[in-house]
Structures are given as C-alpha cells and as structure tokens.
N, C-alpha and C positions, 0 to 999 in steps of 0.2 A: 661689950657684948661680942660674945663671941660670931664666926661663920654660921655654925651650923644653925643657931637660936635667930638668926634675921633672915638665913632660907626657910624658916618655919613662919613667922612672922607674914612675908612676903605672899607665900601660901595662903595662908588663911586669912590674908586682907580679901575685904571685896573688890571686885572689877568695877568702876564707875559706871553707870547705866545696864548694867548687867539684869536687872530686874527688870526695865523698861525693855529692852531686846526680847527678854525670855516670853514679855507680852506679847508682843508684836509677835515670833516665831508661831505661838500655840495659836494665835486667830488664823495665820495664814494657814497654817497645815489643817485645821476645822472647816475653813472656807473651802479648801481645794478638796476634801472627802466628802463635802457635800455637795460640791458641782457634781464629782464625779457619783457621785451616788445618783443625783436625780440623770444624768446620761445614760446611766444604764438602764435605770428603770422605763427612760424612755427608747431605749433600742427596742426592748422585749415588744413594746406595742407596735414599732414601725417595720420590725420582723413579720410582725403576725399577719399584718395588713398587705405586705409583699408577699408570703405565700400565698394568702389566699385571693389574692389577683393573679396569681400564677396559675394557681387551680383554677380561677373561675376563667381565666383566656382559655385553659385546655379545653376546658367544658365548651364556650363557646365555639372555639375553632372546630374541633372536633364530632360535636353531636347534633345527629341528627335532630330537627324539631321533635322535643321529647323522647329521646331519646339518652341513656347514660353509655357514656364508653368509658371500658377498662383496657387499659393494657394487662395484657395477660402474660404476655412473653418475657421472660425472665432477662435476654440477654441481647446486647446489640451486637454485630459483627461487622466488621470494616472490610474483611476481605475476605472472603467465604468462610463457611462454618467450619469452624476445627476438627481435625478427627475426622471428615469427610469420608464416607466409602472408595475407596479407588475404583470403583468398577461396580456397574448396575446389577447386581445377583437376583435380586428379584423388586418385583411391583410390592411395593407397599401398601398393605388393604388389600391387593389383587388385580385382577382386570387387567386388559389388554391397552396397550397404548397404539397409536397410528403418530407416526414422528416427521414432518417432511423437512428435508435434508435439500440439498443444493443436488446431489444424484437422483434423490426419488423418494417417495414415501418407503419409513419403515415401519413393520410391527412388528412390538415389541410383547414377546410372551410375559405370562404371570413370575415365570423362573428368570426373566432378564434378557434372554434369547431372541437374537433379531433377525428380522428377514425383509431387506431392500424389496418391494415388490417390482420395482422397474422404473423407468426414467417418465414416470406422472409428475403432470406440477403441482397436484393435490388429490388430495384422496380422504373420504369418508365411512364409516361404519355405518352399515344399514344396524337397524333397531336392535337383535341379537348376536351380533359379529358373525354372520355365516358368510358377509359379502363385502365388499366398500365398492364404492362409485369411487372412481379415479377418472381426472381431467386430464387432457394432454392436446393441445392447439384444438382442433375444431371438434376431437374426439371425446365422446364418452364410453367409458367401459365398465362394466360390472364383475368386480375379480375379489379370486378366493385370499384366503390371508395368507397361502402358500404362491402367492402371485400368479396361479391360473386364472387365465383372464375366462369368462363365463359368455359374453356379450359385447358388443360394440353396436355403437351408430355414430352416423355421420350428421351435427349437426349446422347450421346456416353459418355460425359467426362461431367463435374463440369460446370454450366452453367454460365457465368459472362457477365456483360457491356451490357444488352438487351439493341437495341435501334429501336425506333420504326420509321418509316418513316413517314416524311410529309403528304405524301399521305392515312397515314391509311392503306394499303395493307400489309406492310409486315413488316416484325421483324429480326433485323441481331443480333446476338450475336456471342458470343465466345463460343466454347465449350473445354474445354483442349488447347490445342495447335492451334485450327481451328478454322477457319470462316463460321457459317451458317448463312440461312437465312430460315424464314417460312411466310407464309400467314398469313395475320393479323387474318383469321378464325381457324388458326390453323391447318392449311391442306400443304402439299407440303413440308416439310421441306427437305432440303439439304444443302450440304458443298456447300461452296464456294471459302475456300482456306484451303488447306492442315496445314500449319504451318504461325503465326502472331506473331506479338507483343504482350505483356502484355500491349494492352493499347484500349480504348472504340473506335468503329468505328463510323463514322458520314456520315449522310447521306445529298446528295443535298438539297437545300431545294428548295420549291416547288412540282413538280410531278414527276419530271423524277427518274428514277431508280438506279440512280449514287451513288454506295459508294465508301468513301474514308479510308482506310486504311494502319497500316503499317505493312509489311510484316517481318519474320523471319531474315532477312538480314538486315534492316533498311532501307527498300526503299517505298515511299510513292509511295501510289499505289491508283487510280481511277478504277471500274468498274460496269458494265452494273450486276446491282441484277438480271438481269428477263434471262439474256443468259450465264452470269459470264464470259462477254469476257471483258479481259483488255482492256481500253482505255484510260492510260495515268503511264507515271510511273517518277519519279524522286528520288535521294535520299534525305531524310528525312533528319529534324534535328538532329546533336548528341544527345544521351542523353534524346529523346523526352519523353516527360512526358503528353502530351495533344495535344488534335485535336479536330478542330471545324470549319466547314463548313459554312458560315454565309455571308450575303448578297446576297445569289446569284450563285459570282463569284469570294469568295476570302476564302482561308483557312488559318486557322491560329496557328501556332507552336507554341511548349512553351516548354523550359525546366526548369530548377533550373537555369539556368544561362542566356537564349537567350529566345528572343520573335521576331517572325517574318511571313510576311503576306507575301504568295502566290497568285498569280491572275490566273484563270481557264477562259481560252479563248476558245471558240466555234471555229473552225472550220465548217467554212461553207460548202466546197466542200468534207470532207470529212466525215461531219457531226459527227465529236468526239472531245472531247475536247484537251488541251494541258496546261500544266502544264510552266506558265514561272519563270523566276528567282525570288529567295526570296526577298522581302526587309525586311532588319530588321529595327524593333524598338528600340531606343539606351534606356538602364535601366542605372540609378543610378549605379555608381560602389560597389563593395562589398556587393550587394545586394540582397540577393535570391528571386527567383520567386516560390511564395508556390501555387500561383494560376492564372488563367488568363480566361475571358471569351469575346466573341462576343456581340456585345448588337444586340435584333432580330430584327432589321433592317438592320446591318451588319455597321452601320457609325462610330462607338466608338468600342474600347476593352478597358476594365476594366482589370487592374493586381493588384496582391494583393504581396508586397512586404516584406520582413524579413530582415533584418541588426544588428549586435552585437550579442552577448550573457549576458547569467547572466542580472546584473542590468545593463547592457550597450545595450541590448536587444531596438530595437525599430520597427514600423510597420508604412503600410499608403497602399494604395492606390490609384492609377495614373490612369485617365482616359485620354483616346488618341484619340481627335476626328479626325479622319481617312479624313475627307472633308476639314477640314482648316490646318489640321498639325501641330493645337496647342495641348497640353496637361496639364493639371493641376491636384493637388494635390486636394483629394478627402476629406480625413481623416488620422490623423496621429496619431498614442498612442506612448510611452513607451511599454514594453512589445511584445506579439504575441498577432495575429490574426489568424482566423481559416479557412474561406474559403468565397468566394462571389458568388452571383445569381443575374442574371439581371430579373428585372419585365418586366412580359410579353410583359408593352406596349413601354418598355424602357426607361422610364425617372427616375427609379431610382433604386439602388440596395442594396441588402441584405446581410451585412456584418456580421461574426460570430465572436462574441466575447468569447472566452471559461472561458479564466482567468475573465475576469468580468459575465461570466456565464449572458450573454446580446446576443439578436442579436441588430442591426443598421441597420434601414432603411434609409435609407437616398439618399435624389435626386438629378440626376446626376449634375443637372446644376448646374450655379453660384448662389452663397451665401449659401452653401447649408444649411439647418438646420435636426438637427436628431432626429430622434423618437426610442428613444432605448428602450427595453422590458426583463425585467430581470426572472429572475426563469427558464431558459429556461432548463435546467439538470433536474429540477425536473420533469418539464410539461412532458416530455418524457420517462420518467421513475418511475410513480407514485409506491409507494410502496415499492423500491429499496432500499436495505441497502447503496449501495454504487452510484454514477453517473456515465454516459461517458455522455459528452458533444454531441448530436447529430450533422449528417451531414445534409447538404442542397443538396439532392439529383435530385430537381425539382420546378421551379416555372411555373405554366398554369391558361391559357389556353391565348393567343392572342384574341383579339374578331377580 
C-alpha cells in the first residue's frame, strides 16, 4: 500500500466517540440559546417597570395635588445660555424695570437705557410709573424716574418695604417695628400698627384701601388704610418669608419650605371681608423656596426653587396655572439662581442668573425659548473695583 492510499484511508476513518461529543456539543449550545432567550425576554419587562417608576417618582415629586407637570424647556444649561446678548438693548415684552444696585436704584427704559436715581437703599413704582417711593435711613421720598426727587418726609425709625397702592393715593411702609401709611402727595402720614413682621406689606389690588399684613405675633392680618380698622385676621404661615395680594381675591404665602393660596371673600351683609382656609401648593421634596411671585392677573404663581449643595447644587422654576391645576417646569440649571419678576403683561418672566452673571427672559407658556443677557454686574456697577450682582426689585407699568 502505497503513501498516498493510507493518508486517504486515515481520513476517512472515524474519530472514536466523535458521535457521542457531536451530542453533547448541539444540547449545550440549545441550552445556552434558550437561557439566553428567556433573559431577554425578561429584561423587556423589568425595563418597563423601571421607567415607569421613574415616571411615576417625577409625577410625585413634582405635582401639585392633582395636578400634571410638564417640562416644557427643551434644554439644560450649566453655565449660562449660549449666544447670550452682550448688552441689555432692550426690555423684552416692554416695560420699565427699577434694578437696585449696591450705588442706588436703577431704571431701566423699554430701549435698555438706565438711569441710577441716587444713593436709595430701595425704591418702588407707584401703580402707573410717573413716581417710585425710594428709602434711604429714616427718609422717604417720592421721585420722578429721571431721579427728581417730588417729596420727602422725616419718618420715626429706619424706613423699609415702601409700597405704593394701586390707587395712586397712598404709601404703606414700615418704619422700625411699625406700620405706616402716607398720601401719595406726601401729606397725612401716620401709624398704622404699633409693632409687624420683618416682611413687605401688600396692598388690594384695584381701589379699595385693604392692606394685608403680618403682624408681631404671626397672624395675618387685613385692614381698612383710610380708618385702620381690622377687617379680617388669621394666623399666618410659619416661617413667612413673602406676601402678595393678586387677583383680586387671593393671597399668597411662601416660606423656605411651604407655598400656599388663601381666598379673600366679601361678605355682603356685612360688607368686610373674611379670610378662608389655606390651600397649599405641593413643592418638590428637599427643595427650598428662595422665591415665589403672582402673575398680574392673579392665574399663575411662579416659584423659584434651590435643591443640593456644592457641585450637587441644582435650580428650576415651576409655574402653577391656578385655572387648570396643572403645572410645569419652566427652567432648570445646575447650580443657583437668584430671584424672578413677572412682566407686567404676564406672559413671561425674568429670571436672575448671578453665577452666570445673565438675566433670563423667558415666556411663560409652552415650548418656552430664552433670551438671556449677560454683563449684567457690570451694567450695574460701572466703574466698580469689585461687583454685587443686582436685585429685580420692580417690573411696570401694565398698559
């Protein structure tokens, strides 16, 4: 027999247990396609279950009792908004701003244009912008938005939180520990309440003479400016940190931890009002409330929220339409935010950014898009060795 006839031979013998192996191989590789088959089929389901506990956390955390929130904003930003304006050209929507700075209140025209009124540590627009109440130690002044001053008086203690009434007539402040009030000409002044809160008093809106305040005790308190007779009393939030009168017939609280609306009902027969039970607004848990306002139609409140610290630190604010009892997320960053103003006409508001040294316009509704404006430390402080980031102490006038 030759070579090449027993390498053929050799070949086409069989391998001993070569049949039994070839069994063994095809069960294990059938066993392992079907573990793996039944693994995936059970991922799909414990996928499903994990998003929708994600969803339903947001929902919780998030919404108000009955309430749905959407995020609306397309996009997050970590360090201010890209493309940013270099420089304020004009008010977005319109209206005049009042800015106070570490120098003095400014105003700010519809075209961008500003004018320092003078070294006030605060200042407000009366009801139409012909005027603002500016503070300054024991004085108050009623001055034009070209900083002519119109008026002065000398009052008892340290003047803080002027605010001017709807009507144009008249001016309630704090003075030390007390509550006055004067004539928008600057004539009449007197006490109103002995001893208040450390916290800005808010007047009705429209004409009537109603303020609302809280008193030394913590009890929220209604009354008549023109006779200073009580006409409604309840206690106050814990902790209150803000008050704001808006719609009409609804007030609205706020601390560091609680936000919640009051309803002001007329009494007919006896022609005074009455203070009913609070409802609250459900916030985000572990979340603080650094700010919160009325929109001036009274249907929306805007809050401005804080959660974490350090680089865990994050922001946003929630708007809460008051009519349908949904709510949705506005704007969110990383980091802090500084404080919000609603536009006079309401559809959008003015967010302060300090860390990106930006404000954020930005409009209430859905989809919202923003028009951020950076420089805003310097605009404020021209000349300054060092900055403070300016407050939003006023947006006017309503047409």
């Amino acid at each position: 027999m030759n070579e090449a006839r027993l390498r053929k031979l050799l070949r086409e013998a069989p391998v001993p247990g070569a049949a039994e192996a070839e069994r063994r191989g095809r069960g294990m590789v059938l066993a392992a396609y079907e573990q793996r088959a039944r693994e995936r089929r059970a991922v799909l389901p414990r996928l499903a279950v994990a998003v929708a506990a994600a969803v339903l956390l947001a929902i919780l955390v998030l919404s108000p009792a009955g309430a749905a929130v959407r995020g609306w904003i397309d996009d997050v930003f970590t360090a201010g908004v890209p493309g940013a304006e270099k420089a304020l050209t004009r008010v977005p929507g319109g209206g005049r701003l009042v800015v106070q700075s570490q120098a003095g209140p400014w105003v700010v025209q519809p075209d961008g244009s500003r004018r320092l009124l003078g070294d006030y540590r605060e200042a407000t627009w009366s009801p139409h912008g012909l005027y603002l109440a500016a503070a300054k130690g024991r004085t108050l002044t009623a001055v034009e938005p070209d900083g002519t001053p119109r008026w002065s008086l000398s009052a008892p203690a340290t003047v803080r939180d002027p605010r001017w009434s709807p009507s144009g007539y008249r001016i309630a402040y704090r003075a030390g520990d007390g509550l006055r009030v004067v004539a928008g000409d600057g004539t009449g002044d007197r006490p109103l309440a002995p001893r208040v809160a450390a916290l800005a008093p808010s007047w009705a809106p429209g004409g009537l003479p109603q303020l609302s305040y809280v008193d030394a005790r913590g009890d929220l308190r209604l009354l008549d400016a023109n006779s200073g007779r009580s006409l409604a009393a309840a206690g106050a939030l814990p902790g209150i940190a803000g008050l704001e009168w808006g719609g009409g017939s609804q007030l609205l609280e706020f601390s560091r931890r609680a936000l919640r609306l009051r309803r002001i009902v007329l009494d007919k027969l006896a022609l005074r009002p009455s203070l009913e039970a609070p409802v609250p607004l459900a916030l985000p848990r572990r979340a603080h409330l650094l700010d919160a306002a009325i929109s001036p139609g009274g249907g929306s409140v805007a809050v401005l929220l804080a959660a974490g610290s350090g680089a865990r630190a994050r922001a946003e604010v929630i708007v809460y339409d008051l009519r349908s009892g949904s709510a949705h997320v506005l704007f969110r960053t990383p980091g802090r935010l500084g404080e919000l103003a609603w536009s006079p006409d309401g559809r959008r508001l003015l967010i302060s950014w300090p860390q990106a040294d930006q404000w954020l316009f930005v409009p209430a509704g859905p989809r919202s898009r923003v028009k951020a404006v950076a420089g805003i430390g310097a605009a404020f402080a021209p000349g300054a060795e060092t900055e403070t980031f300016p407050s939003i102490t006023g947006w006017c006038c309503r047409r």
